[in-house]
C-alpha positions in Angstrom: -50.1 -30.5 -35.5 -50.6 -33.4 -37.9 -50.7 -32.7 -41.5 -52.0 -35.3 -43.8 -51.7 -35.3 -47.7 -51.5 -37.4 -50.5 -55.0 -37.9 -51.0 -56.7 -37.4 -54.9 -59.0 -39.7 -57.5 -57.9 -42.5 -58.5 -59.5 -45.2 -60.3 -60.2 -49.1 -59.1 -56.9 -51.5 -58.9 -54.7 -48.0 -58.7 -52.5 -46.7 -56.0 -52.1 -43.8 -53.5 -49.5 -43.1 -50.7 -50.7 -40.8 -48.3 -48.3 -39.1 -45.8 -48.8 -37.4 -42.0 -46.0 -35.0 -41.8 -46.0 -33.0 -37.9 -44.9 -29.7 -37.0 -43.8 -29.7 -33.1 -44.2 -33.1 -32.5 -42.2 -35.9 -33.4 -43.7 -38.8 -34.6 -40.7 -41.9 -33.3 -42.2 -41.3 -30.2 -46.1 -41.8 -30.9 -47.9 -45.0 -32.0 -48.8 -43.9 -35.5 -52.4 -44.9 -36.7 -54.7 -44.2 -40.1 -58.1 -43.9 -39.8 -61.3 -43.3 -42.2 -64.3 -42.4 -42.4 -66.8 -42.4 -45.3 -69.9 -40.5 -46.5 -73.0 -41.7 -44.0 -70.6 -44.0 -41.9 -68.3 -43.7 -38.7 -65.0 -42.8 -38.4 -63.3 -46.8 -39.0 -59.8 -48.1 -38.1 -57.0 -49.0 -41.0 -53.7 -49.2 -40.2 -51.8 -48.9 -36.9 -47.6 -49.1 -36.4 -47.0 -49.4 -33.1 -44.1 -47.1 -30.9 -41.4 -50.0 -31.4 -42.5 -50.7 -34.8 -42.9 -54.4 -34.4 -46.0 -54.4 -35.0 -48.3 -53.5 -37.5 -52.3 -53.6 -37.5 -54.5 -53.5 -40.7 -58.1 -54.1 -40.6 -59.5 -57.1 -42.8 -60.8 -55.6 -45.9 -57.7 -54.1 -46.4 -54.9 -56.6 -45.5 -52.7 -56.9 -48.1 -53.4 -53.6 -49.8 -52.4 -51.5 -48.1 -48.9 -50.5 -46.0 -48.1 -48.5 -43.2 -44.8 -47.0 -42.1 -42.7 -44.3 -40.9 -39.3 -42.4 -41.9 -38.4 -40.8 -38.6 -35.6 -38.7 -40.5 -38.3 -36.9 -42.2 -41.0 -37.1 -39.3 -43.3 -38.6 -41.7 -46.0 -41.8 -41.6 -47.1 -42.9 -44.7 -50.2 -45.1 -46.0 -49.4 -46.8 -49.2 -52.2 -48.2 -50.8 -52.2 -50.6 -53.6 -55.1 -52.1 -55.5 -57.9 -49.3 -54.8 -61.5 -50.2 -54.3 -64.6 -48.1 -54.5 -64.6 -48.7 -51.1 -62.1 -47.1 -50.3 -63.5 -44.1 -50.6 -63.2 -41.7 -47.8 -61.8 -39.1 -45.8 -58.0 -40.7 -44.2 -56.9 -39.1 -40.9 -54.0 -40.0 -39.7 -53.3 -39.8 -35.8 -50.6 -40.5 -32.5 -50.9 -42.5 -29.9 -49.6 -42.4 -26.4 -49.5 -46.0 -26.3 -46.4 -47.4 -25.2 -46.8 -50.9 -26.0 -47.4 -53.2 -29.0 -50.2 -55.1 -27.3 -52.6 -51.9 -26.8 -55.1 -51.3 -28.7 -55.5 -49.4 -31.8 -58.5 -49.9 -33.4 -60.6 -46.9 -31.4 -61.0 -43.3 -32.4 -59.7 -43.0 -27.9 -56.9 -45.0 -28.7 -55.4 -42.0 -30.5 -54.3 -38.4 -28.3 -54.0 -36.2 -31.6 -55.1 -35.9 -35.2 -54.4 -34.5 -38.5 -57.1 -32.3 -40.5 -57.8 -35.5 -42.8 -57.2 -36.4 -46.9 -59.6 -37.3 -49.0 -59.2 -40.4 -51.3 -62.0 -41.2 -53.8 -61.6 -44.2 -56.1 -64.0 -44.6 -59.1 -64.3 -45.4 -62.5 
């Protein structure tokens, strides 16, 4: 099981760190990804840390912003996310991956084998 948290209002240019904690799994030995999905719109890709961590994926829009990464002591991934936007606004899931290698891909909602219950994260004014 994946547990995500972290999630809350927040207004424009502020900051969230949302965590996936696991219960019977543990997490050093999955590709770790976050995911979101907004009101009306699919489920998109945002951050991916691969198995080895040596690599890390963001999508464009939020490059920069935001940071994914993992404390295997406490079994946790995190999201940080700095400088909010509106659209931002959605429900985060965070999710494992079999993948083995930093090369795969990580973008997909079948790139990932399991799934927390999802956070939601609204930014506004």
């Amino acid at each position: 099981q994946l547990q995500a948290s972290g999630g809350g209002s927040v207004q424009p240019g502020g900051s969230l760190r949302l965590s996936c904690a696991a219960s019977g799994r543990t997490l050093s030995s999955y590709a770790m990804g976050w995911l979101r999905q907004a009101p009306g719109k699919e489920r998109e890709f945002v951050a991916a840390l691969t198995l080895s961590g040596g690599s890390t994926y963001y999508t464009a829009s939020v490059k920069g912003r935001f940071a994914i990464s993992r404390d295997n002591a406490l079994n946790t991934v995190y999201l940080q996310m700095n400088s909010l936007k509106p659209e931002d606004t959605a429900v985060y899931y965070c999710a494992a991956s079999k993948n083995k290698y930093d090369s795969a891909t990580y973008y997909r909602h079948a790139d990932y084998d399991y799934w927390g219950q999802g956070t939601l994260v609204t930014v506004s004014s």
